[in-house]
DSSP file (Angstrom, degrees, kcal/mol; ACC not computed):
  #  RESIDUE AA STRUCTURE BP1 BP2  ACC     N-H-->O    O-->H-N    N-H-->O    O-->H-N    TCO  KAPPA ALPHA  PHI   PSI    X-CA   Y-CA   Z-CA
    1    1 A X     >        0   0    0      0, 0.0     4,-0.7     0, 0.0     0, 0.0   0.000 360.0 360.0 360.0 -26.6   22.4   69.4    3.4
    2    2 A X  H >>  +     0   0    0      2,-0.2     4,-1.8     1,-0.2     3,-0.6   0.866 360.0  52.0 -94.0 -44.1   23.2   66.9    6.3
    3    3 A X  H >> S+     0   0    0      1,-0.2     4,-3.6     2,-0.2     3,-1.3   0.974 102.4  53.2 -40.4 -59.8   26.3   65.9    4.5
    4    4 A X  H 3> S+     0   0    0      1,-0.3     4,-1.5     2,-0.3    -1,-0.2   0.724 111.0  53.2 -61.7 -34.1   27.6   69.0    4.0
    5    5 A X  H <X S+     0   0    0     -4,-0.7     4,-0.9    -3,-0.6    -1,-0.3   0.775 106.2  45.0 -84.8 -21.6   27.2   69.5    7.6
    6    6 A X  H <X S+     0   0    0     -4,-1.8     4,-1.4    -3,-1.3    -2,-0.3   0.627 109.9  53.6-100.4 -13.6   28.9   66.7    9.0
    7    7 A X  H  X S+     0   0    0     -4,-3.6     4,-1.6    -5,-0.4     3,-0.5   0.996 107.2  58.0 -77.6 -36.5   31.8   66.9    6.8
    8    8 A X  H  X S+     0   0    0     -4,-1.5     4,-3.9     1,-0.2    -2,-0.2   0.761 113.4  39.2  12.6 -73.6   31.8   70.6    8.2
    9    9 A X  H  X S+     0   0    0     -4,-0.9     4,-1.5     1,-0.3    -1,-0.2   0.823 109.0  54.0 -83.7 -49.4   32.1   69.3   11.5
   10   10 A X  H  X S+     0   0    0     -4,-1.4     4,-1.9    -3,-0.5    -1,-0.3   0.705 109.8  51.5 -49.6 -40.5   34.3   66.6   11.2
   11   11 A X  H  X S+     0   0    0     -4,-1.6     4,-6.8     2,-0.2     5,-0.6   0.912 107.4  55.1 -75.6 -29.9   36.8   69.1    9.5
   12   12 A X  H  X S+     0   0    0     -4,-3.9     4,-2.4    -5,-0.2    -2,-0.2   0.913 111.6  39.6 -52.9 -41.6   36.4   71.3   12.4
   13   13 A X  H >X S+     0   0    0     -4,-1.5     4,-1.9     2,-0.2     3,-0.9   0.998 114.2  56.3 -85.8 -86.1   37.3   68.4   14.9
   14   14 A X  H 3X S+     0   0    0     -4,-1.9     4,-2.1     1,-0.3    -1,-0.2   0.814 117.6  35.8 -51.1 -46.2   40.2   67.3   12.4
   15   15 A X  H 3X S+     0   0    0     -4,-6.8     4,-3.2     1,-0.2     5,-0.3   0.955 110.6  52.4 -73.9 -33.4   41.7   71.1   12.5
   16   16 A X  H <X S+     0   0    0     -4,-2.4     4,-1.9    -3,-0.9     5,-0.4   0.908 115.4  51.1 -69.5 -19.0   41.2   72.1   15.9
   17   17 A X  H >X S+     0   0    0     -4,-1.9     4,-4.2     1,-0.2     3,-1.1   0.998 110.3  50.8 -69.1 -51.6   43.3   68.3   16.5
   18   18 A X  H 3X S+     0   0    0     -4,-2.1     4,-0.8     1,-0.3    -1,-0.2   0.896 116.8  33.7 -28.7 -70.3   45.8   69.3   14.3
   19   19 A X  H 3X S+     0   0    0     -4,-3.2     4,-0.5     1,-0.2    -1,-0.3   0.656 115.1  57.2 -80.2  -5.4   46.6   72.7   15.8
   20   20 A X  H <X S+     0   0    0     -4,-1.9     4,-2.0    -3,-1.1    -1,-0.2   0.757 108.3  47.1 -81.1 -35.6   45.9   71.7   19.4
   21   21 A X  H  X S+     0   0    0     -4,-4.2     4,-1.1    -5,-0.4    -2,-0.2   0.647 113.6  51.1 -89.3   5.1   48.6   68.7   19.2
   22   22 A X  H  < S+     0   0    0     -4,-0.8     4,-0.3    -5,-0.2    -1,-0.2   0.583 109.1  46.0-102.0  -4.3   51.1   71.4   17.5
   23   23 A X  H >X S+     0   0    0     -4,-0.5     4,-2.0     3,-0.1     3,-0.6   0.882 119.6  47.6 -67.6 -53.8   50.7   74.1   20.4
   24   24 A X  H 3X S+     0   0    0     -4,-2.0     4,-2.3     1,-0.3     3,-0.3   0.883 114.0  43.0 -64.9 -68.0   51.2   70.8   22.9
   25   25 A X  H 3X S+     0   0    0     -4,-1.1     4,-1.9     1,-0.3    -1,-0.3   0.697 116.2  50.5 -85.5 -12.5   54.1   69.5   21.2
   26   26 A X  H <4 S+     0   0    0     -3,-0.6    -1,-0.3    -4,-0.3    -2,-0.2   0.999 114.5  41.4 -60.0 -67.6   55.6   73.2   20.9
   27   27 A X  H >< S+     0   0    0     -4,-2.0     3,-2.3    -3,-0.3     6,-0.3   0.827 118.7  47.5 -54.3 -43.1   55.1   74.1   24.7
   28   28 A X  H 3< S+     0   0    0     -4,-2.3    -1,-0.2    -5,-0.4     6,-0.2   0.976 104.0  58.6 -80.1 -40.4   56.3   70.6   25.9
   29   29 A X  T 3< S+     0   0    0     -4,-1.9    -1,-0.3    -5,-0.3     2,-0.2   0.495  89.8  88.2 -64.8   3.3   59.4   70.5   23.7
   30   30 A X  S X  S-     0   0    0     -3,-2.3     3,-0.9     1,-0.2     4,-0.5  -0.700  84.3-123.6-111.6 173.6   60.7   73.9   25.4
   31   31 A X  G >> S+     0   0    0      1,-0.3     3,-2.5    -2,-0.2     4,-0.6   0.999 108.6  67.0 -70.6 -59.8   63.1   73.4   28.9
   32   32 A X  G >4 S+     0   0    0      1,-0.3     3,-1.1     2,-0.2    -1,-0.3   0.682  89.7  76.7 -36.0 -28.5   60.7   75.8   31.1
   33   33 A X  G X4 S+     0   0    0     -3,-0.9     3,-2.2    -6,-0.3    -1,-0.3   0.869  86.9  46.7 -18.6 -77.3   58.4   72.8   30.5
   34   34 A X  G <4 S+     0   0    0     -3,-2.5    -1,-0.2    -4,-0.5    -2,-0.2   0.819 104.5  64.3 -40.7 -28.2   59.7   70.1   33.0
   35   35 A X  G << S+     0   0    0     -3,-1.1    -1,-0.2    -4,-0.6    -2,-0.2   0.429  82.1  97.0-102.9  12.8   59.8   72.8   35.6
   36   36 A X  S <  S-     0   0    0     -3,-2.2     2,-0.3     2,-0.0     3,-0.1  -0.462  82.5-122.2 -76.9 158.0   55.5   73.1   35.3
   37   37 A X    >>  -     0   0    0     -2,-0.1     4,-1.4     1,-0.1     3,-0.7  -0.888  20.3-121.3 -99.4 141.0   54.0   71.1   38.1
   38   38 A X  H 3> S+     0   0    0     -2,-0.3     4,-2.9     2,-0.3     5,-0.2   0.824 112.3  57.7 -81.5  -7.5   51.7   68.5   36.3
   39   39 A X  H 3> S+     0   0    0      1,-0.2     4,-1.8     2,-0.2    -1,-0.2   0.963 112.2  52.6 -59.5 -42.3   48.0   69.8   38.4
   40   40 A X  H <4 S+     0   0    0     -3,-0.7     4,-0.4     2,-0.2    -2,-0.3   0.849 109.6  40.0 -71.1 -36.5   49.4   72.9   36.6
   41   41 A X  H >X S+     0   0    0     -4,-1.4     4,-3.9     2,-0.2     3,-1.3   0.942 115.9  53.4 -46.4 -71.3   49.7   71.1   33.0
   42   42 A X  H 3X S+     0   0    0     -4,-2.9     4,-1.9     1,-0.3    -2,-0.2   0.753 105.3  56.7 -67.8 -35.4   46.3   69.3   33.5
   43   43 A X  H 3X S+     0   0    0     -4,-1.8     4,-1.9     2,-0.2    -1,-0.3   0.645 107.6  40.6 -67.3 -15.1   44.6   72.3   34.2
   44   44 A X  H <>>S+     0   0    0     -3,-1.3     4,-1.2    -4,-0.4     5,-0.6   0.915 108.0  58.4 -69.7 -51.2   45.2   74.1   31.5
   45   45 A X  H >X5S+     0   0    0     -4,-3.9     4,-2.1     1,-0.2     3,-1.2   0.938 116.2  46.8 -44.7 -52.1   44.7   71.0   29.2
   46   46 A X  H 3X5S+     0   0    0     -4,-1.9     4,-3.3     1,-0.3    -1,-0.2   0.871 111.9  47.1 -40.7 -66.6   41.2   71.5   31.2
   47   47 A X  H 3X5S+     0   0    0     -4,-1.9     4,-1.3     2,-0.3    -1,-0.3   0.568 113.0  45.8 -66.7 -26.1   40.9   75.2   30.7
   48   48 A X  H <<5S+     0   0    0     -3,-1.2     5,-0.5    -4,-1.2     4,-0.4   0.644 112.2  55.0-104.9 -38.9   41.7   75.2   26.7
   49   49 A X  H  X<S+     0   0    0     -4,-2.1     4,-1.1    -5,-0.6     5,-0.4   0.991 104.0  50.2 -66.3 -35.0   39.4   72.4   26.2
   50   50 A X  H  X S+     0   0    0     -4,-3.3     4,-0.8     2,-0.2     3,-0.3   0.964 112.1  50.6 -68.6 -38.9   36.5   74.1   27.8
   51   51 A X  H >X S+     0   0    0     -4,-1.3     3,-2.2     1,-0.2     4,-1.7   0.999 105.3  56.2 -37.0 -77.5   37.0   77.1   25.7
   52   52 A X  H 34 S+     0   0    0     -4,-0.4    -1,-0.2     1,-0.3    -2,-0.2   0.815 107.4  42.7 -40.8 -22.0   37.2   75.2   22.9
   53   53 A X  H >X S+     0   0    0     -4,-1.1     4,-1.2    -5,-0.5     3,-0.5   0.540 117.6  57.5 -86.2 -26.1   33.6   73.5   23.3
   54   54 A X  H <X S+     0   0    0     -3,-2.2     4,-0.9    -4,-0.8    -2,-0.2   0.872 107.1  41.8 -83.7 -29.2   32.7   77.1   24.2
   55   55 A X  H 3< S+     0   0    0     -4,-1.7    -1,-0.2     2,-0.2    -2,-0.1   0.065 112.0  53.6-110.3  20.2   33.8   78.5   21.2
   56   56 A X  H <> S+     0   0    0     -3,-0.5     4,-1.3    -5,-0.2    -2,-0.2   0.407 109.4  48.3-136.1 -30.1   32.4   75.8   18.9
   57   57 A X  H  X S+     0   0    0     -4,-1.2     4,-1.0     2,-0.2    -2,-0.2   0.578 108.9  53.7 -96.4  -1.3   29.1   76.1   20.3
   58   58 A X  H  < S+     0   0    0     -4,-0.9     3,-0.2     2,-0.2    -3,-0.1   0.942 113.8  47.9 -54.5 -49.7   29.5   80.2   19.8
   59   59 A X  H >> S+     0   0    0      1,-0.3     4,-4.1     2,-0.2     3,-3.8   0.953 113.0  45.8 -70.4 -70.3   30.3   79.1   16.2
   60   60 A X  H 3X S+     0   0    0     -4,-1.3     4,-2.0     1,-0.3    -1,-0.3   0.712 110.7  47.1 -62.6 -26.8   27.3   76.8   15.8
   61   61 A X  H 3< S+     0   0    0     -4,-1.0    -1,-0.3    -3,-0.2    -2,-0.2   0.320 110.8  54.3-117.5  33.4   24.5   78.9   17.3
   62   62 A X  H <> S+     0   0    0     -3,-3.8     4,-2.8     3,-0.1    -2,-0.2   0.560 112.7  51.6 -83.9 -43.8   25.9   82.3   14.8
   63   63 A X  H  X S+     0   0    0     -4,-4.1     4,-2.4     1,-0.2     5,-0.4   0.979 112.4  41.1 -45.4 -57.8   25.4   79.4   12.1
   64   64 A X  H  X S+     0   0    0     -4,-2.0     4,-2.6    -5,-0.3    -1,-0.2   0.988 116.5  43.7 -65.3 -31.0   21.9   78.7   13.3
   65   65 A X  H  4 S+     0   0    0      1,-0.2     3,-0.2     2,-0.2    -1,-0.2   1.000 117.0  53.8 -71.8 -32.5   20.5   82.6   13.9
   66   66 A X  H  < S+     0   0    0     -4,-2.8    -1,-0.2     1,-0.2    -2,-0.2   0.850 115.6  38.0 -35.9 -51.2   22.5   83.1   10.2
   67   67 A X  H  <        0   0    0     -4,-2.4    -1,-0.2     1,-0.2    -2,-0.2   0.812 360.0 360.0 -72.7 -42.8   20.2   80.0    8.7
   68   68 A X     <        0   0    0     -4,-2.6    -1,-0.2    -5,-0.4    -2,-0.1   0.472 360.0 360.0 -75.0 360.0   16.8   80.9   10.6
């Protein structure tokens, strides 16, 4: 059961990298890009990473009341 759960978790972390470093390299590769200021860039990076930790512990405590 603890296996099963940390490869679980470990794929999660392996997809969300995947599709977070193909949004980035999408958005960075277009012109409108350069013209972002980078406090504006870093905050975002900020802003999508705290959703994402937000939305992974949504995930994780519909998993636990599901299990209980």
């Amino acid at each position: 059961m603890e296996q099963s759960r940390r490869k679980t978790s470990v794929a999660m972390i392996v997809i969300s990298l995947v599709v977070g470093i193909t949004s980035l390299t999408t958005v960075s590769g277009r012109p409108r890009f350069s013209g972002y200021a980078t406090v504006d860039v870093l905050e975002l990076l900020a802003s999508g990473m705290c959703f994402g930790i937000a939305l992974v512990g949504i995930v994780q405590a519909l998993r636990g009341m599901r299990g209980a």
